[in-house]
PDBQT receptor file of N, H, CA, C and O in Angstrom, charges set to zero:
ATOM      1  N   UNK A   1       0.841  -1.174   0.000  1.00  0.00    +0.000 N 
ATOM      2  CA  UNK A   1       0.000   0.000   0.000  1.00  0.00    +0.000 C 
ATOM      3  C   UNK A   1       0.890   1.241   0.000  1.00  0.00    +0.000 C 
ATOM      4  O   UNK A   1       1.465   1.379   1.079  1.00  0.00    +0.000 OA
ATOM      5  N   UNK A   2       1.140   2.097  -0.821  1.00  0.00    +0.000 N 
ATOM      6  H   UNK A   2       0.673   1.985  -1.698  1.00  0.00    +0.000 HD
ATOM      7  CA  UNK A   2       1.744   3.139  -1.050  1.00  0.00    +0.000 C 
ATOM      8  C   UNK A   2       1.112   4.180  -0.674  1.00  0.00    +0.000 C 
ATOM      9  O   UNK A   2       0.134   4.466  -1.365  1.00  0.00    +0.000 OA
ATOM     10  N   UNK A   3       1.425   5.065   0.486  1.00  0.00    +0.000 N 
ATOM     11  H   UNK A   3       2.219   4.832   1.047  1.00  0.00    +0.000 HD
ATOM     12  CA  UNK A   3       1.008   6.112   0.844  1.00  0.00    +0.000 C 
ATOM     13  C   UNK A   3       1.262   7.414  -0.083  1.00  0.00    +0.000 C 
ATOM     14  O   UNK A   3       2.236   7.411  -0.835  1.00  0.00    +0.000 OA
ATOM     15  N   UNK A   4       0.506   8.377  -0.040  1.00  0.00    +0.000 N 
ATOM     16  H   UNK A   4      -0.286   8.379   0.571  1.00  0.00    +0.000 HD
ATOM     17  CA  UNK A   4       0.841   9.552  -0.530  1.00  0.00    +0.000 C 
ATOM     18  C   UNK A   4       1.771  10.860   0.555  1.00  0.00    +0.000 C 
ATOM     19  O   UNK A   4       1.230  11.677   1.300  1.00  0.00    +0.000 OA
ATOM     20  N   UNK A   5       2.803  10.740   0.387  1.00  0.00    +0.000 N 
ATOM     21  H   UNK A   5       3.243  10.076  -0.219  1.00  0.00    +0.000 HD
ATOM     22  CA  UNK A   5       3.796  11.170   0.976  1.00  0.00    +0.000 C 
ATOM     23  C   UNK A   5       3.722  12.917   1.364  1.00  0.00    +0.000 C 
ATOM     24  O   UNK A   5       2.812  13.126   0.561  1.00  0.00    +0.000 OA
ATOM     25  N   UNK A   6       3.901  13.887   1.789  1.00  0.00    +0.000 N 
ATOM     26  H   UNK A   6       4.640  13.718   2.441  1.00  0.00    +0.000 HD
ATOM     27  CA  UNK A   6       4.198  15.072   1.642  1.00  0.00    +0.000 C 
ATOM     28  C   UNK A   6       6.024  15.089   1.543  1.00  0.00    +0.000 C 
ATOM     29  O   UNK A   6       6.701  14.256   2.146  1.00  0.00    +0.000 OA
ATOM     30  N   UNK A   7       6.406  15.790   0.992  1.00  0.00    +0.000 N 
ATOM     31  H   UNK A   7       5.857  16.466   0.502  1.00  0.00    +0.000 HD
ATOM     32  CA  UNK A   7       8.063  16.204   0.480  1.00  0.00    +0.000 C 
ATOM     33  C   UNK A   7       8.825  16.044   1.896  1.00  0.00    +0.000 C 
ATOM     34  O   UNK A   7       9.880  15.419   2.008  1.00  0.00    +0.000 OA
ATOM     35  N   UNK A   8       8.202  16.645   2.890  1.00  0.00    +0.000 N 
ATOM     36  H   UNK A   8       7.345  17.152   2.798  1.00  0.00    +0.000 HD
ATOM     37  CA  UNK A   8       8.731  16.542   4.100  1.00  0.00    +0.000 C 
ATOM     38  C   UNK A   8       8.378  15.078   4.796  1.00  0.00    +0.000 C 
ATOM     39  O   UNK A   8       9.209  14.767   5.650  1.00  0.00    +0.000 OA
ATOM     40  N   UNK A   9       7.591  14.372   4.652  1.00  0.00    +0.000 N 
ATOM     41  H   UNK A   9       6.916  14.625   3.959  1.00  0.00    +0.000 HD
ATOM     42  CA  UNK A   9       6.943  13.508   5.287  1.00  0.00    +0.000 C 
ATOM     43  C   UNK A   9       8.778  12.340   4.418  1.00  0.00    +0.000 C 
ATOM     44  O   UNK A   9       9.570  11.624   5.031  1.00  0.00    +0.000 OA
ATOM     45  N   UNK A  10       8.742  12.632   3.173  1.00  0.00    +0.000 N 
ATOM     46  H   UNK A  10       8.098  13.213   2.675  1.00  0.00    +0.000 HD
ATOM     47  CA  UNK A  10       9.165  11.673   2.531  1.00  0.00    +0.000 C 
ATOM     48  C   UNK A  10      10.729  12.092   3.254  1.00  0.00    +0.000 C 
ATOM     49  O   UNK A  10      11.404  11.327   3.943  1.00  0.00    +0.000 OA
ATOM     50  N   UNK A  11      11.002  13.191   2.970  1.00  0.00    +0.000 N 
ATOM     51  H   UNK A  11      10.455  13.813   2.410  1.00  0.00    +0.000 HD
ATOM     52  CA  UNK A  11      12.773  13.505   3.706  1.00  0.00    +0.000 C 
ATOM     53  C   UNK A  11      12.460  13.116   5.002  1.00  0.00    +0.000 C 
ATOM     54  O   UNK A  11      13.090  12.059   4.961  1.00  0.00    +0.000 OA
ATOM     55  N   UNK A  12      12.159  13.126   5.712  1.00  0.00    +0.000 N 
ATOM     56  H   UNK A  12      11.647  13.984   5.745  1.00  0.00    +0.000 HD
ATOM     57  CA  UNK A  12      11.779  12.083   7.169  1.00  0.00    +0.000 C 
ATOM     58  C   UNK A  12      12.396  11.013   7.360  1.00  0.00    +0.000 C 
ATOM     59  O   UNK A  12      13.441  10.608   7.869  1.00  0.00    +0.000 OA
ATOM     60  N   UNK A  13      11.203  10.522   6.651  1.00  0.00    +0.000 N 
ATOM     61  H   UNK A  13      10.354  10.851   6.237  1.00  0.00    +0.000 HD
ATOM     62  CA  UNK A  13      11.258   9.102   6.442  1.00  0.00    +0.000 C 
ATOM     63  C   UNK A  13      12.573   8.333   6.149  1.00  0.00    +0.000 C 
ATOM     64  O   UNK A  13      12.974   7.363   6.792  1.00  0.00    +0.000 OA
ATOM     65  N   UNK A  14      13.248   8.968   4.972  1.00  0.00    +0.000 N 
ATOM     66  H   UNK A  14      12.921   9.756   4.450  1.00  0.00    +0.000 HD
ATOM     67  CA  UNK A  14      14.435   8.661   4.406  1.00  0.00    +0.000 C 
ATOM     68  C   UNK A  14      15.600   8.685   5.216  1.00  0.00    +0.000 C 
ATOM     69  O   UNK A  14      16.279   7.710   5.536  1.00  0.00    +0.000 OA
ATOM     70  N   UNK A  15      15.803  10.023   5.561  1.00  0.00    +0.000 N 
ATOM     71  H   UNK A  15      15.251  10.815   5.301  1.00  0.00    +0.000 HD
ATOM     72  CA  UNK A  15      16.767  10.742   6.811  1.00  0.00    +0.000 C 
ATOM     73  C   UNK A  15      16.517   9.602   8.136  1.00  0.00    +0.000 C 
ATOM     74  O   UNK A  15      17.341   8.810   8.593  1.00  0.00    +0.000 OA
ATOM     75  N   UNK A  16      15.744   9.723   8.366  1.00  0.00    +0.000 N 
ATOM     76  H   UNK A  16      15.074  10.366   7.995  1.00  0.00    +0.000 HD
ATOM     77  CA  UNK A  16      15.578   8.198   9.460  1.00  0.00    +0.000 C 
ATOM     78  C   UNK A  16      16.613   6.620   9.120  1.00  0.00    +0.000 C 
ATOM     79  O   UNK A  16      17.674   6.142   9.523  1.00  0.00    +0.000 OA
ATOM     80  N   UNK A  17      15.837   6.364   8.424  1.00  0.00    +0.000 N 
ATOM     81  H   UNK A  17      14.975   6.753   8.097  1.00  0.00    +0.000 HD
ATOM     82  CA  UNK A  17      16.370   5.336   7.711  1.00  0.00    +0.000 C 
ATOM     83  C   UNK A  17      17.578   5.116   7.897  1.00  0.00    +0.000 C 
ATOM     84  O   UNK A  17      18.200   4.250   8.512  1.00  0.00    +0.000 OA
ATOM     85  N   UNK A  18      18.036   6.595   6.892  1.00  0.00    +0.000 N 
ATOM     86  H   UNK A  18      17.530   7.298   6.392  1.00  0.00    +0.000 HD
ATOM     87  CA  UNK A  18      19.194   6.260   6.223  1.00  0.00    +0.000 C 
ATOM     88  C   UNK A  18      20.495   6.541   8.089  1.00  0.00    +0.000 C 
ATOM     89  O   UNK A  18      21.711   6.372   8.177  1.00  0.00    +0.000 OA
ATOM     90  N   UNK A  19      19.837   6.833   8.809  1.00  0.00    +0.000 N 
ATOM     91  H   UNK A  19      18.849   6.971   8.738  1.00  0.00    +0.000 HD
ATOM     92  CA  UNK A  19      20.498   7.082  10.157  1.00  0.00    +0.000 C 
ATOM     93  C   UNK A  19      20.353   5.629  10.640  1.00  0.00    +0.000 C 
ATOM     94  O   UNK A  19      21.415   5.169  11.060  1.00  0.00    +0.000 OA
ATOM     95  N   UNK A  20      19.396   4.867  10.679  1.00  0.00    +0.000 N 
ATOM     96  H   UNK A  20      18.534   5.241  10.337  1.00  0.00    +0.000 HD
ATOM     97  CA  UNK A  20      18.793   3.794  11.162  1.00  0.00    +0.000 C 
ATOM     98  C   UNK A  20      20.232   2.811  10.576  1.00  0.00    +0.000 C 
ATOM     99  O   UNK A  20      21.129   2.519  11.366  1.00  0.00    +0.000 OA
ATOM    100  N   UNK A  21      20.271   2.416   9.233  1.00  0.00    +0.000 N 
ATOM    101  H   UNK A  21      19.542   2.653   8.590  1.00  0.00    +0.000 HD
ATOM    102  CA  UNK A  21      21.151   2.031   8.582  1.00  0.00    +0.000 C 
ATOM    103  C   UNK A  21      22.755   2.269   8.670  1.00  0.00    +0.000 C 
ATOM    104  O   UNK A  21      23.628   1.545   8.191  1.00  0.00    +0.000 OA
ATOM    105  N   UNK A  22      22.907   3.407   9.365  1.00  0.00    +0.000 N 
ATOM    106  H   UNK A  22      22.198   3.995   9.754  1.00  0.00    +0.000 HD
ATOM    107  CA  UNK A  22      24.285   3.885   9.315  1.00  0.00    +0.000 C 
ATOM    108  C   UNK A  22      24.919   3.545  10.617  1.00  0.00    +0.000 C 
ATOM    109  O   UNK A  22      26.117   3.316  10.785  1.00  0.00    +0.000 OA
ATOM    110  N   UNK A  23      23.925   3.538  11.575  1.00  0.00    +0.000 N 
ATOM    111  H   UNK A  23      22.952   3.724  11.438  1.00  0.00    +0.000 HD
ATOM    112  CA  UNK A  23      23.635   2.632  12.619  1.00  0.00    +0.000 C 
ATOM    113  C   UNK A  23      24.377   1.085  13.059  1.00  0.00    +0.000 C 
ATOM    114  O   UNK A  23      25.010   0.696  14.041  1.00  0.00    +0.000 OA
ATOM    115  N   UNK A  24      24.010   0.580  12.016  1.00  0.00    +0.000 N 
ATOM    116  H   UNK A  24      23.496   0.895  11.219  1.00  0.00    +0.000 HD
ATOM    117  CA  UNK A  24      24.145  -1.283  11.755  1.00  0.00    +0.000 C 
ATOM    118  C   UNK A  24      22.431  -1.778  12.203  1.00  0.00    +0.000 C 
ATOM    119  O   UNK A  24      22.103  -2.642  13.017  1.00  0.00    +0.000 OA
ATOM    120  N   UNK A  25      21.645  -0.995  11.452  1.00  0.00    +0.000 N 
ATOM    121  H   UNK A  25      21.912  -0.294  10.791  1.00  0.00    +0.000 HD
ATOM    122  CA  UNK A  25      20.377  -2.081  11.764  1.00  0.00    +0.000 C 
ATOM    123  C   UNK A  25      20.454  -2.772   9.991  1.00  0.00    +0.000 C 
ATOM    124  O   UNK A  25      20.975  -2.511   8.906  1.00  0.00    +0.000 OA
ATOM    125  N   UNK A  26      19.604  -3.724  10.594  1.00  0.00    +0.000 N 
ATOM    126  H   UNK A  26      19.181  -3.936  11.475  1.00  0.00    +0.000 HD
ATOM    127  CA  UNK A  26      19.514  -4.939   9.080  1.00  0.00    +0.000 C 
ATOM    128  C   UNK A  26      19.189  -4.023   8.248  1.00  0.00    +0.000 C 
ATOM    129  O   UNK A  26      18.665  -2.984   8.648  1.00  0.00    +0.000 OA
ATOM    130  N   UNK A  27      19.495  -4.295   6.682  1.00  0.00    +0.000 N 
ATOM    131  H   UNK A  27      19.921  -5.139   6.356  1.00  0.00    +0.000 HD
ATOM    132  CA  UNK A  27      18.899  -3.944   5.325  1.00  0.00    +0.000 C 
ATOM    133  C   UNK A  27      17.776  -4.696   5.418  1.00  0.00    +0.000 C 
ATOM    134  O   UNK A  27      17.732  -5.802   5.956  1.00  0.00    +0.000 OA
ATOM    135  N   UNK A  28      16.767  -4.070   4.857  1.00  0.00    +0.000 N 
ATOM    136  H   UNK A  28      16.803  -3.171   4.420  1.00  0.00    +0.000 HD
ATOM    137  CA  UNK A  28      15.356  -5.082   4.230  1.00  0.00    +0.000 C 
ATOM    138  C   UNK A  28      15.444  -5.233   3.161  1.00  0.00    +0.000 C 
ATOM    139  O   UNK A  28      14.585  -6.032   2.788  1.00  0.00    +0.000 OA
ATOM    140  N   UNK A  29      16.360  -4.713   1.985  1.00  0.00    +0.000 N 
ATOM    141  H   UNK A  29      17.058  -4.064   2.288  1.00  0.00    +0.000 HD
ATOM    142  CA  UNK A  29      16.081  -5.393   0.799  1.00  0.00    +0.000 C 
ATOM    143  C   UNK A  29      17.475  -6.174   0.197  1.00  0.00    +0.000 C 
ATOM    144  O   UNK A  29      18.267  -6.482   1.088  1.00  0.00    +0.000 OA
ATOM    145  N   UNK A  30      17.821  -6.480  -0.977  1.00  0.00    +0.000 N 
ATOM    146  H   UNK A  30      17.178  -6.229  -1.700  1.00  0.00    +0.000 HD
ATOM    147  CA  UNK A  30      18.935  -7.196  -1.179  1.00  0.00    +0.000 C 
ATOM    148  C   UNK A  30      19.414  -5.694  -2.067  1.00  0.00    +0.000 C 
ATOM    149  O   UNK A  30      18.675  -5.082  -2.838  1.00  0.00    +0.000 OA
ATOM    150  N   UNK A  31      21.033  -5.274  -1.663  1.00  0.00    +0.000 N 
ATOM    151  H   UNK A  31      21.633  -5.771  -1.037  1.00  0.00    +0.000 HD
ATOM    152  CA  UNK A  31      21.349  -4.125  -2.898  1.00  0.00    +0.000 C 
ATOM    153  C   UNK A  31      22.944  -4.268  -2.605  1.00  0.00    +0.000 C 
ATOM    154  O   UNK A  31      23.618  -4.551  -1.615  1.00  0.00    +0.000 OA
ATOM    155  N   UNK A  32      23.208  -3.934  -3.939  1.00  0.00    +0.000 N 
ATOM    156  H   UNK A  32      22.661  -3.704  -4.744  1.00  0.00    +0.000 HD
ATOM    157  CA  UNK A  32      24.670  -3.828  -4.061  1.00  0.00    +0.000 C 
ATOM    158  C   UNK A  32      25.273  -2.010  -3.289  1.00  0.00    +0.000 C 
ATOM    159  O   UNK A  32      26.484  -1.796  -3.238  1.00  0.00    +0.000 OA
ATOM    160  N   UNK A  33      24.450  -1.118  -2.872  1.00  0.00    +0.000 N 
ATOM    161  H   UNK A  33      23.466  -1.291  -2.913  1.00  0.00    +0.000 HD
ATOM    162  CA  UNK A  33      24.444   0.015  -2.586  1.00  0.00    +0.000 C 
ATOM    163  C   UNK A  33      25.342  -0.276  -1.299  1.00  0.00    +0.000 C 
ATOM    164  O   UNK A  33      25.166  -1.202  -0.508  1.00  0.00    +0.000 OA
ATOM    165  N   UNK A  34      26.486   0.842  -1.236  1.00  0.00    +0.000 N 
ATOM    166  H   UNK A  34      26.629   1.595  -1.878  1.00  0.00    +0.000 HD
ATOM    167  CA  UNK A  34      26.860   0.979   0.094  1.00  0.00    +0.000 C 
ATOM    168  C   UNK A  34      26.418   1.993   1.249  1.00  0.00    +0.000 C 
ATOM    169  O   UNK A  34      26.438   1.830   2.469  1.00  0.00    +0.000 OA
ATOM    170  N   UNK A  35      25.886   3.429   0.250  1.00  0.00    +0.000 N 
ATOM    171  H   UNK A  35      25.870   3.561  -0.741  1.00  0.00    +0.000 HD
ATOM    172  CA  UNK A  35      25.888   4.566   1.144  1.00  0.00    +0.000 C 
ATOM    173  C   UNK A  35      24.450   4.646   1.452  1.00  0.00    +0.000 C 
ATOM    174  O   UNK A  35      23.469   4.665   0.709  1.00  0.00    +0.000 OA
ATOM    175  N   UNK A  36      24.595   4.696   2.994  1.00  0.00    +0.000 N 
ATOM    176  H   UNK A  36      25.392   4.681   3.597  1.00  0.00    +0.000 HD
ATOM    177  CA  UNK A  36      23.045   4.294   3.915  1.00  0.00    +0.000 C 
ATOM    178  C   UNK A  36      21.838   5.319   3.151  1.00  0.00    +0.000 C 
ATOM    179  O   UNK A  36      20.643   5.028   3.122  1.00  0.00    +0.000 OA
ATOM    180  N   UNK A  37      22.386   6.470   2.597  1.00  0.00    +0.000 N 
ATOM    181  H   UNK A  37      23.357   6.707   2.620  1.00  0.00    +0.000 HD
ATOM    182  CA  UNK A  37      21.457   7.769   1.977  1.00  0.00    +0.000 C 
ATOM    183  C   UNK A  37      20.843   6.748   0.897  1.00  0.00    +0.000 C 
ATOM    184  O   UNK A  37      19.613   6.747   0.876  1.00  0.00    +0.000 OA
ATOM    185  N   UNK A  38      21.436   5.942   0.062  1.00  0.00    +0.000 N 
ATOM    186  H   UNK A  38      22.436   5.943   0.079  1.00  0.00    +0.000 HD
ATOM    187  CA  UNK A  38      21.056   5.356  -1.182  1.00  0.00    +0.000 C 
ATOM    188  C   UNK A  38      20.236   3.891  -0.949  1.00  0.00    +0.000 C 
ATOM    189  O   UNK A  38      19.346   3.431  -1.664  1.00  0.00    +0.000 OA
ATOM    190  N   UNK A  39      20.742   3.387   0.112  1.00  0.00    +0.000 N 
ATOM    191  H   UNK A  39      21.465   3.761   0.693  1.00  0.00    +0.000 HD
ATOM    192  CA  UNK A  39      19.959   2.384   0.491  1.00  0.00    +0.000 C 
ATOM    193  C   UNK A  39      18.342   2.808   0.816  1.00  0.00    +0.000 C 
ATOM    194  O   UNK A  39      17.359   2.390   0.204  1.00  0.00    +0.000 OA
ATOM    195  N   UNK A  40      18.356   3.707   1.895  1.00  0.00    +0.000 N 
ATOM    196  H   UNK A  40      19.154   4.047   2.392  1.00  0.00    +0.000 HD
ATOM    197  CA  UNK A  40      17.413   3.958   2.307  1.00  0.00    +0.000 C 
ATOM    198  C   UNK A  40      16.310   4.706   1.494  1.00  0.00    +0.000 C 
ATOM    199  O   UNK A  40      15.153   4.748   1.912  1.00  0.00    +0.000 OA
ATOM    200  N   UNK A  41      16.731   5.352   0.208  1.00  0.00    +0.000 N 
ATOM    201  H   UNK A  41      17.671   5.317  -0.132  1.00  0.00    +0.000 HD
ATOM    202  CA  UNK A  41      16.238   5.596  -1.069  1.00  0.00    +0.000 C 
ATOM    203  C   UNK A  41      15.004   4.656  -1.715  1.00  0.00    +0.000 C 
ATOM    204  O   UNK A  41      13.775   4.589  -1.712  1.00  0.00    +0.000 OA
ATOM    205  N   UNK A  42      16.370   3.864  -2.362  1.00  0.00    +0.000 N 
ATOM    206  H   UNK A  42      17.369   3.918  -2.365  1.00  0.00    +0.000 HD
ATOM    207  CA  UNK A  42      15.657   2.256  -2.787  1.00  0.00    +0.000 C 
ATOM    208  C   UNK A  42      14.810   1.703  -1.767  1.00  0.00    +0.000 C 
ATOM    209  O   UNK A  42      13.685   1.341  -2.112  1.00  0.00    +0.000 OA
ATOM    210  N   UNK A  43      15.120   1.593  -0.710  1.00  0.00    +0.000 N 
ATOM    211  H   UNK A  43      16.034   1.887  -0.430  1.00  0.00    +0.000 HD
ATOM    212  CA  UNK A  43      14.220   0.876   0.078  1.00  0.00    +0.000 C 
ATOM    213  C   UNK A  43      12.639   1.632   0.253  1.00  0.00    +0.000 C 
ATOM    214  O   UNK A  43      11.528   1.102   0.278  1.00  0.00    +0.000 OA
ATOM    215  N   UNK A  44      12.998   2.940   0.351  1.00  0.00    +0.000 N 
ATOM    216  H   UNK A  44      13.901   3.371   0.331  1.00  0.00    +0.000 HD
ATOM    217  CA  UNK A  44      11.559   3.784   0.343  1.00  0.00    +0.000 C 
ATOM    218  C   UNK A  44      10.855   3.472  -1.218  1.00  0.00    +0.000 C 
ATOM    219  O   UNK A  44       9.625   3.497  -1.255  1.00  0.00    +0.000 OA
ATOM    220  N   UNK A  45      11.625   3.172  -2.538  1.00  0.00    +0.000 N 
ATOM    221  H   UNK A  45      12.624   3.152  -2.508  1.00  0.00    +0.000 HD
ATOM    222  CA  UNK A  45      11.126   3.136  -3.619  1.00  0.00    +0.000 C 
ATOM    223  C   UNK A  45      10.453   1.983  -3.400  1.00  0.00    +0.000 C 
ATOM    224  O   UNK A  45       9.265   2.152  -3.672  1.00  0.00    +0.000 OA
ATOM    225  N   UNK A  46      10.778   0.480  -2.891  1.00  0.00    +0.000 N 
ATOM    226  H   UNK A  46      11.744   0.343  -2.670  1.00  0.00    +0.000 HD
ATOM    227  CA  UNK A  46       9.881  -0.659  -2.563  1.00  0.00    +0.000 C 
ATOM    228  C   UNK A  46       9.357  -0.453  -1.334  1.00  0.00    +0.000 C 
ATOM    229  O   UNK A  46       9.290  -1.519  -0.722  1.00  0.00    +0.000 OA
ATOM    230  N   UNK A  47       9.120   0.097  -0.967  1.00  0.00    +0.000 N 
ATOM    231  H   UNK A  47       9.174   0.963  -1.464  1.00  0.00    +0.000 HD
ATOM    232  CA  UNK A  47       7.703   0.510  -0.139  1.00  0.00    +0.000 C 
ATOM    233  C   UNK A  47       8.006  -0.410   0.770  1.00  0.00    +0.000 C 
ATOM    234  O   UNK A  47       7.015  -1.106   0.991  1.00  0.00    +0.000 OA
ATOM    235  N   UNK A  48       9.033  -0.760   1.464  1.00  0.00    +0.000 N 
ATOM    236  H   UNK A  48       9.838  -0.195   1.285  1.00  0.00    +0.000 HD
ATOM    237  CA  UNK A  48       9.415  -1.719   2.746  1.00  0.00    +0.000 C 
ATOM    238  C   UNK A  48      10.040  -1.360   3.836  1.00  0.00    +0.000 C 
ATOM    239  O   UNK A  48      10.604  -2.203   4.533  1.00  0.00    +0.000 OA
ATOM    240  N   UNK A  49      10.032   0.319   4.235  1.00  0.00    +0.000 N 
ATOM    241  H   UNK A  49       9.575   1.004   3.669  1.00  0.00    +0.000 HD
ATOM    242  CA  UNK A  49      11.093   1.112   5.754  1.00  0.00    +0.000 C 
ATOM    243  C   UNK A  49       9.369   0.992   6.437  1.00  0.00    +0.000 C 
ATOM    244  O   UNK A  49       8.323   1.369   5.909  1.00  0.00    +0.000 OA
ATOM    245  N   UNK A  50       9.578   0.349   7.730  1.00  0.00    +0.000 N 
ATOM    246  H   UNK A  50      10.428   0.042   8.158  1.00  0.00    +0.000 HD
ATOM    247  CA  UNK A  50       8.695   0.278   8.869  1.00  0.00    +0.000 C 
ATOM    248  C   UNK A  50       8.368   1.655   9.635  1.00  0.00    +0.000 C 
ATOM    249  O   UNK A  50       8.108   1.453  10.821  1.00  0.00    +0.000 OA
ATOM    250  N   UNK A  51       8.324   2.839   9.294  1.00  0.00    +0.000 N 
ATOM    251  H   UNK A  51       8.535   3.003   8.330  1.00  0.00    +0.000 HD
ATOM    252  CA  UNK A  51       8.093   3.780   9.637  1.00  0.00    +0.000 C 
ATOM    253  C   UNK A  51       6.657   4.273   8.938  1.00  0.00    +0.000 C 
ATOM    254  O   UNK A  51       6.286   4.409   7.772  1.00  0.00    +0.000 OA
ATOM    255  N   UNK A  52       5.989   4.489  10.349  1.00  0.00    +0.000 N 
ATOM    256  H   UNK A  52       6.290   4.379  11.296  1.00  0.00    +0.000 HD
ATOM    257  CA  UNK A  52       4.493   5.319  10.023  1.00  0.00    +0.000 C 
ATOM    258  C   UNK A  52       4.537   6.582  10.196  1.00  0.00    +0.000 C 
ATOM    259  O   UNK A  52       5.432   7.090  10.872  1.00  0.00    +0.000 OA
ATOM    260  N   UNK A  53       3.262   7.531   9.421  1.00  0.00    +0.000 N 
ATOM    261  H   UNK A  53       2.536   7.119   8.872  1.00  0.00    +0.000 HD
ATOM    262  CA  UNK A  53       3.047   9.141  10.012  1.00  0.00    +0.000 C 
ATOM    263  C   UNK A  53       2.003   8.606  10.147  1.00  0.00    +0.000 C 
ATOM    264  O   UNK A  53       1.383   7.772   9.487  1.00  0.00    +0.000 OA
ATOM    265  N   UNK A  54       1.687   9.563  11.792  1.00  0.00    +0.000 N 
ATOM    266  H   UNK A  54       2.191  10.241  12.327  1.00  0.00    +0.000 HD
ATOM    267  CA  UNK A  54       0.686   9.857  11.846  1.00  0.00    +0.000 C 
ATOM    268  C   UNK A  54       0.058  11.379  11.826  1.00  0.00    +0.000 C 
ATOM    269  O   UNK A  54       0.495  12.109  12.716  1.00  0.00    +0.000 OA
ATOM    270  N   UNK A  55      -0.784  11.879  11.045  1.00  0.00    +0.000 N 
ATOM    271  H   UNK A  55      -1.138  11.286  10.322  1.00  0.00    +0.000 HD
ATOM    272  CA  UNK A  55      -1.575  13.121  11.184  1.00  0.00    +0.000 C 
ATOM    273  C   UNK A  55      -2.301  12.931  12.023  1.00  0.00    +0.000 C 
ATOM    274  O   UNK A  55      -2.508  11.853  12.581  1.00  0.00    +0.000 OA
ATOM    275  N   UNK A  56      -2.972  14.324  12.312  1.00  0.00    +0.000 N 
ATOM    276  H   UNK A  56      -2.804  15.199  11.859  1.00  0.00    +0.000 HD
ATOM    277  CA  UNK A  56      -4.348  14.691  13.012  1.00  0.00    +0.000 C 
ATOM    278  C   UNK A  56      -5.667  14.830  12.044  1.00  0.00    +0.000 C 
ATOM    279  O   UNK A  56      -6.762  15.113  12.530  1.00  0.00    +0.000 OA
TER     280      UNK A  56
């Protein structure tokens, strides 16, 4: 299910991630990518980083 993102919602998301990753938490997908910014990219493109928004 692909959410509809706001620009900020999506740099969030990513910026998380890509901290999450730089970290040493697991990859969720399989990639030859090293830099956590690019991983966490791709991974937002398959719709698989465990991070929710919630609005009001």
């Amino acid at each position: 299910m692909k959410e509809s993102y706001t620009r900020y919602e999506r740099a969030r998301i990513i910026g998380a991630r890509a901290l999450q990753i730089s970290m040493g938490a697991p990859l969720l997908i399989r990639t030859t990518k090293i830099d956590p910014l690019e991983i966490a990219l791709e991974e937002f493109a398959h719709d698989v980083i465990p991070i929710t928004v919630k609005r009001k």
